[in-house]
KEGU-797931 format. One line per field, with one value per residue (C-alpha): residue number from 1; residue in one letter; x, z, y. Coordinates in steps of 0.05 Angstrom, whole numbers, plus 5000, padded with zeros to 4 digits. Last residue first. Layout:
BEGIN
pos <- [NUM ...]
code <- [A ...]
x <- [X ...]
z <- [Z ...]
y <- [Y ...]
//
This chain:
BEGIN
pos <- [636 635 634 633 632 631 630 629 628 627 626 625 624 623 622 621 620 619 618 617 616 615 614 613 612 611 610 609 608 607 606 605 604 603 602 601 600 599 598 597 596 595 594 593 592 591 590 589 588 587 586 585 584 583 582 581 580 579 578 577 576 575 574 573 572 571 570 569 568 567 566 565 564 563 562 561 560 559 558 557 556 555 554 553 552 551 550 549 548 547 546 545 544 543 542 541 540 539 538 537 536 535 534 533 532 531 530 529 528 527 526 525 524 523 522 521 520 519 518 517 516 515 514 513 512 511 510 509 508 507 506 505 504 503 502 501 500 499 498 497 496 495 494 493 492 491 490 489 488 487 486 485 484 483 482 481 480 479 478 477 476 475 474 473 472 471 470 469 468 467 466 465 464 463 462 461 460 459 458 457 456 455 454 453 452 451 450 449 448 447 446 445 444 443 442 441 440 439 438 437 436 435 434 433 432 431 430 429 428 427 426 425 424 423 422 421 420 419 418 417 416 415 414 413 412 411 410 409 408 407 406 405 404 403 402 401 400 399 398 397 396 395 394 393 392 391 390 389 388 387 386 385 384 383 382 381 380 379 378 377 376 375 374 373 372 371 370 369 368 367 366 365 364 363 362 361 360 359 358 357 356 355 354 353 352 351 350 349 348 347 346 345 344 343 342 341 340 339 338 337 336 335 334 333 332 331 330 329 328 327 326 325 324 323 322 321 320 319 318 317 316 315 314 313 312 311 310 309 308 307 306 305 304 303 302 301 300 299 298 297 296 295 294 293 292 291 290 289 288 287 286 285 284 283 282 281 280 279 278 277 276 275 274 273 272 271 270 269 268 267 266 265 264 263 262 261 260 259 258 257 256 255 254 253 252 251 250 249 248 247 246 245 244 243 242 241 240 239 238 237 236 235 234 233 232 231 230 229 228 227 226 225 224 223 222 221 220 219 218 217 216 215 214 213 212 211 210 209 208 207 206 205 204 203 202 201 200 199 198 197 196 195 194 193 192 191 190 189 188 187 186 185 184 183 182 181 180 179 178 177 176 175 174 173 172 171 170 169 168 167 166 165 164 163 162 161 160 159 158 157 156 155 154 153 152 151 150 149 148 147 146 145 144 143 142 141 140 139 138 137 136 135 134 133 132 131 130 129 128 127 126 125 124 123 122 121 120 119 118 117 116 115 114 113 112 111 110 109 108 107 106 105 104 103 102 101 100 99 98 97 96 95 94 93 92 91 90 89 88 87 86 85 84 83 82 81 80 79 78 77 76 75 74 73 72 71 70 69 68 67 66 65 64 63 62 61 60 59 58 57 56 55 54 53 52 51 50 49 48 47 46 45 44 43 42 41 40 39 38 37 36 35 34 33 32 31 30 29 28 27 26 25 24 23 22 21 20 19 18 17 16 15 14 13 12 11 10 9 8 7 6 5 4 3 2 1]
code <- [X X X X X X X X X X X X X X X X X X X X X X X X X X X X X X X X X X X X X X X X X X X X X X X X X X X X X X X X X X X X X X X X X X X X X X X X X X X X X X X X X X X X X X X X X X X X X X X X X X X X X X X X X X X X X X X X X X X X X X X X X X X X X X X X X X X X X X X X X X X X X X X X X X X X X X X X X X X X X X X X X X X X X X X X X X X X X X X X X X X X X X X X X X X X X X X X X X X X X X X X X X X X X X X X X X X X X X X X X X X X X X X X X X X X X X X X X X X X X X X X X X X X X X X X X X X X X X X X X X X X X X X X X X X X X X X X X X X X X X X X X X X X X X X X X X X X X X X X X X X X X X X X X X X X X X X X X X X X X X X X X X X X X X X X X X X X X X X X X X X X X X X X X X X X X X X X X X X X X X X X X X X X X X X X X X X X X X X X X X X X X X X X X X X X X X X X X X X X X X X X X X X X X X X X X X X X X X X X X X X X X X X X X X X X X X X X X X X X X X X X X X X X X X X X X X X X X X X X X X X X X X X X X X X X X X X X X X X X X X X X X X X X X X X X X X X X X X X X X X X X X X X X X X X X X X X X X X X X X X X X X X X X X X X X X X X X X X X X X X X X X X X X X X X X X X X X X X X X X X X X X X X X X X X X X X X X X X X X X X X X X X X X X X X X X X X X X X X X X X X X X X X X X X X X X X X X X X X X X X X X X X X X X X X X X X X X X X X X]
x <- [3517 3586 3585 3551 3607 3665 3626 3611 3685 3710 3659 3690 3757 3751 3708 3766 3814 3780 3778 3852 3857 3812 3854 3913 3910 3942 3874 3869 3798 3788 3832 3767 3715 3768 3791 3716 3708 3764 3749 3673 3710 3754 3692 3657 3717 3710 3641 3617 3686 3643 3581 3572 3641 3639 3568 3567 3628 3581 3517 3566 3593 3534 3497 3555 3550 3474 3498 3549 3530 3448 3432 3508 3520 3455 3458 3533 3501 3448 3441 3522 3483 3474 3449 3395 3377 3370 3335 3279 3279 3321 3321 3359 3442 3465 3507 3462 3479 3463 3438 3476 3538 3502 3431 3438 3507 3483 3424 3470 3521 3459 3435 3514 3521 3455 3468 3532 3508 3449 3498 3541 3497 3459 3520 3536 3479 3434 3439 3513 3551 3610 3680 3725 3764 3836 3864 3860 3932 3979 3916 3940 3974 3926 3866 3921 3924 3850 3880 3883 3850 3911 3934 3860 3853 3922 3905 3868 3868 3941 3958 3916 3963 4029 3992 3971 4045 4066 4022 4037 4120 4101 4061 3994 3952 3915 3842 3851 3789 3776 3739 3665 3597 3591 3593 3640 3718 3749 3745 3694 3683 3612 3643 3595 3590 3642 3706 3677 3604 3619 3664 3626 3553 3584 3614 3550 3509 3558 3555 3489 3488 3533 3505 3443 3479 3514 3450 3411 3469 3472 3390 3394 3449 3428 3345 3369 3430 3487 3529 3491 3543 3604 3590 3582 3649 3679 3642 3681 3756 3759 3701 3752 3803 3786 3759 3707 3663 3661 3643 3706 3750 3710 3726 3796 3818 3773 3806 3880 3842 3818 3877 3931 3878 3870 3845 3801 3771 3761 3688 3661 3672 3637 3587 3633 3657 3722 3759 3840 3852 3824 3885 3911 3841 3840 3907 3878 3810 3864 3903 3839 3823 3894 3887 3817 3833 3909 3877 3813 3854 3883 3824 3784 3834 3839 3758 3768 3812 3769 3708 3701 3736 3675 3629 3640 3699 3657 3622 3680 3705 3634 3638 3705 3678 3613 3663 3714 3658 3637 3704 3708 3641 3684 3736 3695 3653 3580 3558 3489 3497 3552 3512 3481 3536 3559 3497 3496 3567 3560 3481 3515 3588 3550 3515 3578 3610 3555 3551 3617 3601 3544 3582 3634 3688 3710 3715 3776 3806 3802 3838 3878 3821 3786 3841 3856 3797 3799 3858 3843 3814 3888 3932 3935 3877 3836 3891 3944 3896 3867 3935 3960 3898 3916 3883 3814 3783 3787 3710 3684 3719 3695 3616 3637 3632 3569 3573 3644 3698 3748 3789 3730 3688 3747 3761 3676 3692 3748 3709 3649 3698 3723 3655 3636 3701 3690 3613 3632 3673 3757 3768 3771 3814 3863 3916 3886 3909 3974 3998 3978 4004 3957 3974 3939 3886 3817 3835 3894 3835 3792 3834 3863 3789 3771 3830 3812 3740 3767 3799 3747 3714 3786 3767 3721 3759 3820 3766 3737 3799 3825 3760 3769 3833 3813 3751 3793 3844 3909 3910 3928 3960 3893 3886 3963 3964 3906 3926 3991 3970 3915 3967 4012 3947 3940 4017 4025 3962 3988 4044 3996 3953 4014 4064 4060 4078 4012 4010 4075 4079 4018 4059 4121 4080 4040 4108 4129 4074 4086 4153 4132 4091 4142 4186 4135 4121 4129 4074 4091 4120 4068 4026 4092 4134 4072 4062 4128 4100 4037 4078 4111 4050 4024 4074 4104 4030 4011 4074 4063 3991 4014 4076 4028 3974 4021 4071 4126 4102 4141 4165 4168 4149 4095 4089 4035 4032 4062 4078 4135 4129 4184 4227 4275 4260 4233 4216 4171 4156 4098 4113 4143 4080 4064 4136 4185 4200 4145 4166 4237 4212 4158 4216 4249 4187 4187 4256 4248 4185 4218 4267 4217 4185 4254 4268 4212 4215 4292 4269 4215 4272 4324 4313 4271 4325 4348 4282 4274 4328 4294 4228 4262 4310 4256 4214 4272 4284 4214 4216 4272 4258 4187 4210 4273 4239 4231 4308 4300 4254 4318 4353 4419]
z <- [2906 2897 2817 2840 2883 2831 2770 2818 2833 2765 2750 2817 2783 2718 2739 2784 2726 2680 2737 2741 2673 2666 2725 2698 2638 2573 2533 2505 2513 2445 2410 2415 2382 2319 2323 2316 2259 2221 2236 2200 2135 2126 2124 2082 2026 2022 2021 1977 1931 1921 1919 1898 1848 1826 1816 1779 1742 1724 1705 1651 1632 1615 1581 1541 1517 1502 1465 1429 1412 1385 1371 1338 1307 1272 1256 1228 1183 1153 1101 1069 1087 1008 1011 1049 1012 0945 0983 0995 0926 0891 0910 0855 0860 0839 0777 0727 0688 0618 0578 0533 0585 0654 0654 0586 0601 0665 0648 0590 0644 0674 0635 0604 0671 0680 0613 0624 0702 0664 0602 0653 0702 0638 0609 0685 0680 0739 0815 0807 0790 0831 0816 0862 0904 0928 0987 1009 1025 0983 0938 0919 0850 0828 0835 0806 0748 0731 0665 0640 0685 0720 0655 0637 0704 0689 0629 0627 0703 0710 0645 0679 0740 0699 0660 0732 0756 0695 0697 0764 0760 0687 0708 0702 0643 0655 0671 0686 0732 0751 0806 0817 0777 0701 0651 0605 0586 0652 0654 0697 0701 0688 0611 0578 0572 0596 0633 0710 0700 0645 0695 0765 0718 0697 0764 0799 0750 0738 0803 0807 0753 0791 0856 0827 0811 0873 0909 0866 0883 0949 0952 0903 0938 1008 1004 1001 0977 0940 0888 0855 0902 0861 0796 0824 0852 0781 0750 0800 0781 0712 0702 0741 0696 0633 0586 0585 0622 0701 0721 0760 0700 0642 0694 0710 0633 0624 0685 0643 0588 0619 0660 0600 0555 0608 0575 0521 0571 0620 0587 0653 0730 0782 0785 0800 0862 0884 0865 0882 0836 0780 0745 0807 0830 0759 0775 0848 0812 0774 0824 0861 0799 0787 0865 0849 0785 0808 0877 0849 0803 0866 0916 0850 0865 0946 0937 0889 0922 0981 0945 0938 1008 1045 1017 1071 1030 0971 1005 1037 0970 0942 1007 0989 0925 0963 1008 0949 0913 0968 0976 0890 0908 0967 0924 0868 0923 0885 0917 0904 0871 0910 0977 0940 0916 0987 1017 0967 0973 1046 1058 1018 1048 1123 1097 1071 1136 1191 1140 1159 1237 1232 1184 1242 1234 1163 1192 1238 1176 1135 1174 1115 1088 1141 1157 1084 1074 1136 1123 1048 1080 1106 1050 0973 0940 0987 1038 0994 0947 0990 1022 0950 0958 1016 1082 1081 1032 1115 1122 1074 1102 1184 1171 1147 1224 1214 1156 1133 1131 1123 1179 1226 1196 1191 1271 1273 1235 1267 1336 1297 1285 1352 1380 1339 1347 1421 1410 1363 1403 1381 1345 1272 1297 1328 1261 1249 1323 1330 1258 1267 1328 1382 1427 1496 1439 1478 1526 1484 1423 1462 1484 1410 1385 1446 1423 1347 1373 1411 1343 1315 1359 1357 1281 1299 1351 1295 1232 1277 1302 1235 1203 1270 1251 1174 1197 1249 1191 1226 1221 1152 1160 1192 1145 1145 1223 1236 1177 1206 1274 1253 1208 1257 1302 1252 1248 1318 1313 1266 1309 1361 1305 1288 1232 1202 1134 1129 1183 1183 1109 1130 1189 1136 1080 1129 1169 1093 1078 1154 1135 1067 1084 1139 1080 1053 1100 1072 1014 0949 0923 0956 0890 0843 0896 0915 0849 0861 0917 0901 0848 0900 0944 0878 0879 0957 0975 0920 0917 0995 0984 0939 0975 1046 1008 0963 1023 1066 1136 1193 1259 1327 1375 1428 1493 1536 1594 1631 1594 1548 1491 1432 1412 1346 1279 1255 1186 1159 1094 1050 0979 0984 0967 0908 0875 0875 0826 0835 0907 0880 0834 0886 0931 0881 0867 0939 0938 0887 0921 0983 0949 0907 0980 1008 0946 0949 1017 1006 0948 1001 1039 0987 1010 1072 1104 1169 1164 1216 1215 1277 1235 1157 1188 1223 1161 1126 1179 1178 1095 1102 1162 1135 1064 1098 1143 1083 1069 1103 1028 0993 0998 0966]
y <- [4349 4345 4368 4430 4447 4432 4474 4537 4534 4538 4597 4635 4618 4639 4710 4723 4699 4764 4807 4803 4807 4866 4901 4898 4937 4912 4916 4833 4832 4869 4819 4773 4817 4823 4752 4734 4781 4762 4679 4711 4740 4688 4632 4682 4699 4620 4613 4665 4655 4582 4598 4676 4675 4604 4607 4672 4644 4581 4617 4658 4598 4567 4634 4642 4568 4580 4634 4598 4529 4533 4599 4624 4563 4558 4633 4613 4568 4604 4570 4605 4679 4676 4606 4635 4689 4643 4586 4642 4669 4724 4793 4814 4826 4897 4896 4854 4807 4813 4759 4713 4699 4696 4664 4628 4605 4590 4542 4514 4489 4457 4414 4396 4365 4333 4298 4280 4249 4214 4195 4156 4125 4097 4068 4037 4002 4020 3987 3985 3919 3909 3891 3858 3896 3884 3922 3999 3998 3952 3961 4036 4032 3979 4033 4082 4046 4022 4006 4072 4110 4150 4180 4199 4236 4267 4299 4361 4384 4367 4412 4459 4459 4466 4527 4557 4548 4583 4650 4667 4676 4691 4757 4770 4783 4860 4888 4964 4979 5050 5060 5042 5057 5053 5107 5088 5101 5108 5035 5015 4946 4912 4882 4852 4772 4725 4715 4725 4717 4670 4631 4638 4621 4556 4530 4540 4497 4448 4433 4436 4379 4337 4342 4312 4258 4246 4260 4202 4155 4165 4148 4101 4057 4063 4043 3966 3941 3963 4006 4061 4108 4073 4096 4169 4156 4145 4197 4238 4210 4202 4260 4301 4302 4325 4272 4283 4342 4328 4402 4402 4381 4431 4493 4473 4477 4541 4563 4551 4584 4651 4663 4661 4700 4753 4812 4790 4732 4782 4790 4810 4825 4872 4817 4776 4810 4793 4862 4862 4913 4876 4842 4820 4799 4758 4730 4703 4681 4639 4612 4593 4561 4518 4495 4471 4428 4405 4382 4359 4304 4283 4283 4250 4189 4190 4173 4136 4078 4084 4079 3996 3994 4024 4066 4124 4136 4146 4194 4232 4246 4274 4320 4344 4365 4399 4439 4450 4479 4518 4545 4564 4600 4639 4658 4692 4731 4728 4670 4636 4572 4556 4552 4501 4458 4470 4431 4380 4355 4372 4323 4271 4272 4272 4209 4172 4177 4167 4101 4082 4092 4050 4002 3990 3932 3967 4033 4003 3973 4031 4083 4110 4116 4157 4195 4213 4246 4282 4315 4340 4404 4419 4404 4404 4442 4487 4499 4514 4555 4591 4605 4625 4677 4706 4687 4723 4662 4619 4664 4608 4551 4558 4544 4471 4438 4409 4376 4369 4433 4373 4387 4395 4338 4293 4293 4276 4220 4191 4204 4159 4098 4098 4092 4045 4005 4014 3981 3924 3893 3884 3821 3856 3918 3877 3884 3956 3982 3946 3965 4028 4056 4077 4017 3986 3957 3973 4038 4056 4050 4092 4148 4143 4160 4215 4250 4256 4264 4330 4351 4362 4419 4441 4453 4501 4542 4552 4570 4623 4651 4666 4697 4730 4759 4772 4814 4855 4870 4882 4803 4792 4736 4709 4657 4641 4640 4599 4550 4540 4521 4477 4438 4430 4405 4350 4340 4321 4279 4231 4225 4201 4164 4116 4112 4180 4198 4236 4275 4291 4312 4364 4397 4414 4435 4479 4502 4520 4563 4598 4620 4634 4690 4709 4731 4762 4809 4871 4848 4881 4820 4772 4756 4738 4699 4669 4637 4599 4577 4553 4511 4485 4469 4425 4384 4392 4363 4326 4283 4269 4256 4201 4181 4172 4112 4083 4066 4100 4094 4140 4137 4166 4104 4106 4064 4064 4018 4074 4132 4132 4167 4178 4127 4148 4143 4088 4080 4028 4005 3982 3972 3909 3869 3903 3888 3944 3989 4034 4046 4067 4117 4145 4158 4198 4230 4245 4279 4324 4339 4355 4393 4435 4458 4479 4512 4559 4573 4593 4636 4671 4689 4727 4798 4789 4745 4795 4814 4761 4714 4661 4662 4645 4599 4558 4555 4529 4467 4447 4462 4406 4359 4339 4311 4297 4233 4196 4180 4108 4099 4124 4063 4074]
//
């Protein structure tokens, strides 16, 4: 049986669950979040199934198309539902219900005391469901369908929590931002109907390379500005901080194996239009250099465990975004680190969710301390995720990162040493940040009250979690050790994914590759021993210092928000303000004016009619007498 024509079931199931979970109400409180849980394993049941058969088929064959059933009809416009089963779409589909199934399971744990649970996984589901369509899709309109089902969900598992005013708007900040995004997502297929006539695929990238160079520009930079907002890219990041007041299993949803991982795969997936515009491609790689610096920073200075695990995913998702801003010779590592980072990343915010368990919900790291003897399980499997992120052989993510590092010293001209320098440089802040949250957090002295010591705060009772949580985080680090060095061995998932991305030949960096290597392990280890000097052999203390300039302002995240704030929304209140008092004094003005004066004529002119007599009589004496004056004087 061909499976492949079985695709569309990875959406239709946790679609279908979700749906059951909503329309039963508390009806299915008592056994609901095990339907969600199932619903996600059987789409991931199904797509290694899927993957099975793809693997055995030559490279040529593994691109297929499903249609499903005709969709829009507009005009000249006419757009099929249907969906693409190749390399590119199983991947992220396997990562998706992967990964979101173990985030499941974990929920089952974290939610149990939650009344709503059931609604929990209602919404996880819609996000598994949303995300499979927008990456199985066969055209940028379905695409689109997905992208905003992702939006949706995301609004309403951030702000799940919404009797908290702080979580709502949290909420309603990260919606309203990534609409900003999803304007150039518009304005792109607007463009490309306007050019191709089509917003499929296979019409759009097969004209793509006679098409001019300015609507392919143009196209190109919507795409990118789309990513930006899904992505949390420079300069529509300020949204994924204040998203750590979802739950933490929505952190880790979000952070790891759906939403910010959007934009990555939009610009890959869109290859062929990218590769007809090197302005818009270098827009790309430039906004991943200023993020993956920008969060690496704002990283540095976080004492919310959650939220320095979101500016890591901002600056990781930056270095991803870089090499896809490379052009085809980063394509095929870009999507690589974005699977070794989503079993890294979604393992960690597991684990700062188990250590919040443990701590009565606490995210202050500085509240935090020698854990490790408490929370062996939690300790290791982050120790696993720790030594991947930070790029430390041969854990996963120096496979994948090192890799993209490689790639920035590749070129001509100023591009090549200046990416390459930040990529670097990247790397040893990121080890930096990274370091001090996991001997802050698992290291040193205690800070915690526990009834036995003088220290401030209630009464902390540090504790392993339960299996339910424990296992998914062991599955994850497993990921994080290994499957970086499974993928690498001979350049496997590169091959895996030239159906899509195409062949590339090698290319020789600007530095031996040796010397890219021991500079980034070097950097790395630089700056790992900077925080283990700073945060595991001295003492931390409870109440953060002063700190320098750049230390304030990466505390208030660089003061994005007061960038947004001064330079989009007042002036925006101030424009629609001056356009309701024009709508209201010019045009109300007018209108309620023109009523106002045919009033006050009828008024004056209803006064003649009285009912008596002998107005109207004198009225048609007056008529007549004027009638005759106007005969006369026209005789002489």
């Amino acid at each position: 049986m061909d499976t492949l024509n079985l695709a569309w079931l990875l959406i239709a199931i946790p679609l279908v669950s979700s749906a059951v979970l909503l329309l039963l109400g508390r009806a299915s409180d008592s056994w609901g979040h095990w339907l969600g849980v199932l619903a996600s394993a059987a789409s991931a049941v199904l797509a290694i199934v899927i993957l099975v058969q793809l693997l055995g088929l030559g490279a040529d064959d593994r691109v297929a198309e499903v249609h499903l059933f005709d969709w829009i009809t507009a005009g000249d416009l006419t757009v099929s539902a249907g969906l693409l089963v190749d390399p590119l779409s199983v991947t992220f589909a396997l990562l998706i219900t992967f990964v979101g199934t173990l985030i499941h399971i974990y929920a089952v744990a974290y939610m149990s005391h939650d009344s709503d649970r059931r609604r929990f996984f209602a919404y996880l589901n819609l996000f598994i469901a949303a995300m499979l369509v927008l990456v199985l899709a066969d055209s940028y309109a379905l695409l689109f369908l997905g992208w905003e089902g992702v939006g949706l969900a995301s609004y309403l598992l951030i702000g799940f929590w919404n009797q908290n005013t702080e979580y709502a708007v949290a909420a309603k900040k990260a919606f309203v931002m990534n609409r900003v995004g999803d304007m150039g997502m518009l304005v792109a297929m607007m463009a490309m109907f306007a050019t191709f006539g089509a917003v499929d695929f296979a019409t759009v990238f097969g004209a793509a390379s006679g098409a001019g160079q300015g609507a392919m520009t143009l196209i190109g930079l919507m795409l990118v500005l789309a990513a930006c907002g899904k992505s949390a890219q420079f300069p529509l990041q300020a949204w994924l901080g204040d998203a750590m007041a979802g739950p933490t299993p929505v952190s880790a949803l979000i952070h790891a194996a759906t939403m910010v991982t959007a934009g990555v795969y939009l610009i890959v997936r869109s290859g062929p239009i990218f590769e007809q515009t090197p302005t818009a491609q270098l827009v790309a790689a430039i906004i991943g250099a200023i993020t993956l610096l920008f969060g690496a920073i704002v990283g540095c200075a976080k004492d919310d465990i959650k939220k320095v695990l979101a500016a890591s995913t901002m600056s990781q998702i930056g270095y991803m975004m870089l090499a896809a801003g490379l052009g085809p010779i980063g394509y095929a590592f870009a999507i690589f680190h974005l699977i070794t980072h989503g079993f890294f990343k979604a393992g960690m915010f597991l684990g700062a969710g188990s250590v919040m368990h443990g701590m009565g919900d606490e995210v202050n790291m500085r509240g935090f301390g020698n854990l490790s003897k408490y929370m062996k399980v939690t300790w290791i499997t982050f120790m696993a995720g720790w030594l991947a992120i930070i790029g430390i052989p041969p854990f996963s993510g120096f496979w994948s990162k090192d890799k993209i590092i490689e790639s920035a010293f590749v070129g001509e001209g100023w591009q090549p040493w200046v990416f390459g320098t930040v990529a670097l440089v990247g790397a040893g802040i990121t080890a930096f940040y990274m370091s001090r949250l996991f001997f802050m957090t698992f290291h040193g002295k205690a800070r915690w009250n526990d009834g036995k010591n003088d220290l401030p705060g209630p009464e902390r009772h540090p504790h392993e979690s339960p299996a339910l949580m424990t296992v998914p985080m062991i599955v994850l680090a497993v990921g994080a050790i290994a499957l970086g060095g499974v993928l690498s061995i001979g350049d496997t998932f590169v091959s895996w994914l030239e159906p899509v991305t195409g062949h590339v030949e090698h290319h020789e960096p600007v530095l031996p590759v040796p010397v890219i290597m021991v500079s980034t392990i070097v950097l790395v280890l630089i700056g790992a021993f900077l925080a283990w000097r700073q945060y595991a052999a001295s003492a931390v203390p409870v109440t953060p210092p002063t700190g320098t300039v750049l230390t304030r302002a990466a505390r208030v995240d660089l003061y994005q928000d007061a960038v947004n704030e001064g330079v989009f929304m007042r002036p925006g209140q101030h424009l629609t303000r001056t356009l309701v008092y024009a709508d209201t004094a010019v045009v109300d003005g007018a209108v309620n004016g023109l009523g106002s004066g045919t009033l006050g004529w009828g008024e004056r002119l209803r006064r003649l009619q009285n009912g008596f007599v002998r107005s109207y009589a004198a009225v048609m004496l007056i008529g007549v007498i004027g009638a005759l004056v106007v005969v006369l004087a026209s005789r002489v």
